[in-house]
Steps between C-alpha positions, in 0.01 A plus 500: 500500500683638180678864472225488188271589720653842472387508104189448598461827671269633224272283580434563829382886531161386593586371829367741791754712683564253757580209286699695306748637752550135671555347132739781432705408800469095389700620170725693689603242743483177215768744326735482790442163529311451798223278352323413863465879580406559148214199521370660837431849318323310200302317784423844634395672149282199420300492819410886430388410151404156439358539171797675300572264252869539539541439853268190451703373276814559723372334778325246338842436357637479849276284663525214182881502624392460848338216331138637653287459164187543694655821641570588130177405403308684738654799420407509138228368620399819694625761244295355229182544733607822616511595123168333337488706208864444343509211293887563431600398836227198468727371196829578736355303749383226263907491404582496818302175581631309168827571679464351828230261466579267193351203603272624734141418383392811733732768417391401076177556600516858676745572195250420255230718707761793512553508115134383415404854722752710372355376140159590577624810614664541150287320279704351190826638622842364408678483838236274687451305253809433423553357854195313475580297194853469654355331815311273289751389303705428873178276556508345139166651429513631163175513402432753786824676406314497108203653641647766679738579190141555309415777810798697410434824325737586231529915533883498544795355285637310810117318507521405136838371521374290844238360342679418164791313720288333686202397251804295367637324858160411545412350208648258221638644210297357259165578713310739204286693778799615646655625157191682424451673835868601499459625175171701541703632808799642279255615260271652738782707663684603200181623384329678843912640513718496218678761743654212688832398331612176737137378375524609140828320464361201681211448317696576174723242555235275637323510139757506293626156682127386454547584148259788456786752315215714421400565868809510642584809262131618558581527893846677421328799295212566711841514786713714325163739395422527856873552633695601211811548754461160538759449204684146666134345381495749224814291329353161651219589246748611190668181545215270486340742219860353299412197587173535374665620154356814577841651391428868461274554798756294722790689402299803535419489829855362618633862315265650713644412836832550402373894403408508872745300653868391284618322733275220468697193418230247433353752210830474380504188496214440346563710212842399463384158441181571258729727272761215467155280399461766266848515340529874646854426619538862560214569752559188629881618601343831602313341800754197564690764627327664694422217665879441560498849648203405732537161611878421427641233381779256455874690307416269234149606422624870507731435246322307304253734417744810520657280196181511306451849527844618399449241252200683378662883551296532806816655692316702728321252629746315486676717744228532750438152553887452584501804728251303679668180472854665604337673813385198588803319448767738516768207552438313151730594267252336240304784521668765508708403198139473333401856636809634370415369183160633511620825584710567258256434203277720694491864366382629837807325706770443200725767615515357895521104364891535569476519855262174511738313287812559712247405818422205317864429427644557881196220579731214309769385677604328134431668202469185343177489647344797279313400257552553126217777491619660755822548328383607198304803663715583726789537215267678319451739822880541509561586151279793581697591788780473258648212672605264183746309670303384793186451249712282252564266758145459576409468159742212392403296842171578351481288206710253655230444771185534287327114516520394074117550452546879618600566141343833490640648845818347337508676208381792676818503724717413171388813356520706797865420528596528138358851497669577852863410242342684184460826716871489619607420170675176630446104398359614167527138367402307834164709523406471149578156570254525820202648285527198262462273763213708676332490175497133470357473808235709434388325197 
């Protein structure tokens, strides 16, 4: 006995009034842990009601640990008789006899009878003959488990997927009747009920590995038609339209979902990669990151393509993505030195970037560790604060740090700093001097 029992509770409101008061008192007592006196009251409820399925399968329980299985037997036995028009507990007691009678040429025999009755009972249903092709299998007889499998009548998803799955363990690979019936079986239900989406997306994939592109797409419209919530299969079908070189319905339909639902990352995806295909850098960086914003992703990806988009005056989003990135991962100073950045390019967040910049500053234990672009905005932050001493010191460890092929951030810093001296009328010479140099670089 099992404290589960107590779960089971729901099950058991059909028992008659007597029943039900001694099995209430079995729970009670099997929850202070008196399992004898607990065992007498299920003893009790089952002789009042003999044919309540949950008591029989209490004490049938029981008496298999007594190690009675005739007991255990009988007592199924009696319930299915007492119950001739059920062919649910026919299949329960079919299980129960490819439990305790494996081996047992008998107990195969009265199994097969109790699922062969429940099955004529429900003609062509899934759940007998499931169990009937299972059995034969036990027994190594396929071909019996084959003809039952041609019995079963396809009029839910779970049937189709049964018989797809099991069309193949029966049969070789290569065996063309077998393709063709599994195929007029995904083509049958995709067609009788495009409103099925486990199918749909079986039977897509299922032609498109076959080959058959134009199917598989076929199956994925007449889905998406029928369910037009259905928008995980609604991009399935805008990526294979891509793949089809259908470019403008694919991307189309991917725009689509995203309308309904932005937070989609595999549109994203999707789109992010055609538009690269296309040379659209642009778009493409548009749904890169939202994907980043979806899905996350690794520091360096964020600031990879946070680079591109400053890189391309994109600041805003820009900024987003590193919000996302920085909430994420509020301990990398990587980041928030780039969402500083960001920030302060941004004319929505320009005036608050100094507060991100000192954040990103207290993160560095050595300030040798900021990078060169980091000091040149942030000096460029503090000269508006009116800070030129502090910002002169970033700007010279600046263009000291800047790697030799950074010519351009170089120069920029050069320039930056010369003007910082022109504006306080000091080190006329040295930032002329500095503007040559910038210039050379720049050429």
């Amino acid at each position: 006995m099992h404290i589960a029992h107590c779960i089971g509770m729901a099950t058991v409101s059909a028992l008659n009034a007597g029943s039900l008061l001694d099995f209430s008192y079995g729970v009670l007592e099997e929850l202070r842990g008196k399992e004898d006196l607990a065992g007498e009251y299920y003893e009790k409820a089952y002789a009042a009601d003999p044919t309540a399925m949950h008591l029989v399968r209490m004490i049938a329980e029981k008496r298999l640990a007594e190690g009675d299985r005739a007991a255990a037997f009988g007592i199924f036995q009696d319930a299915v008789g007492a119950r001739p028009d059920e062919p649910m507990i026919r299949i329960e007691f079919g299980d129960f006899l490819g439990r305790i009678g494996k081996g047992d040429s008998i107990a195969e025999g009265k199994r097969r009878e109790a699922y062969q009755q429940a099955l004529a009972a429900m003609p062509g249903d899934h759940l007998p003959i499931e169990r009937l092709i299972r059995q034969e299998r036990e027994l190594s007889n396929d071909n019996s488990a084959r003809e039952y499998l041609e019995r079963l009548r396809l009029d839910t998803p779970e049937a189709v997927r049964y018989y797809v799955a099991t069309t193949k363990s029966l049969y070789d690979s290569k065996d063309k009747g077998a393709r063709a019936r599994i195929e007029k079986c995904f083509a049958d239900a995709a067609e009788n009920h495009p409103e099925w989406s486990s199918i749909s997306r079986a039977a897509s994939d299922h032609f498109r590995e076959a080959g058959d592109m134009g199917k598989a797409i076929s199956i994925l419209r007449k889905h998406v038609a029928a369910v037009p919530s259905s928008l995980d299969l609604k991009i399935r079908l805008g990526i294979l339209l891509l793949s089809e070189k259908e470019i403008g319905e694919g991307i189309a339909i991917l725009k689509e979902v995203l309308e309904a639902h932005p937070g989609k990352s595999l549109a994203h995806e999707s789109l992010a990669k055609q538009y690269r295909l296309q040379g659209k850098h642009e778009e493409a960086r548009s749904h890169a990151a939202e994907l980043l914003k979806i899905r996350g992703g690794t520091p360096d990806e964020f600031l990879e393509l946070a680079d591109e988009l400053i890189a391309d005056g994109e600041f805003r989003a820009a900024r987003l993505l590193l919000e996302k990135a920085v909430f994420d991962r509020p301990e990398d100073a990587a980041l928030m030195m780039k969402l500083a950045m960001a920030s302060s390019r941004d004319p929505e967040t320009k005036d608050k970037s100094a507060r991100l910049f000192r954040e990103a500053e207290a993160m560095l234990a050595n300030p040798a560790d900021m990078s060169p672009a980091f000091l040149l905005e942030s000096a460029r932050e503090l000269v508006a604060q009116g800070q030129a001493k502090a910002a002169e010191e970033r700007l010279r460890n600046a263009i000291r740090n800047f790697p030799k092929e950074a010519k351009n951030e170089t120069a920029a810093a050069m320039r930056a700093l010369a003007d910082l001296w022109i504006s306080e009328g000091r080190n006329t010479d040295a930032a002329k001097a500095l503007i040559s140099r910038a210039e050379a670089l720049e050429k």
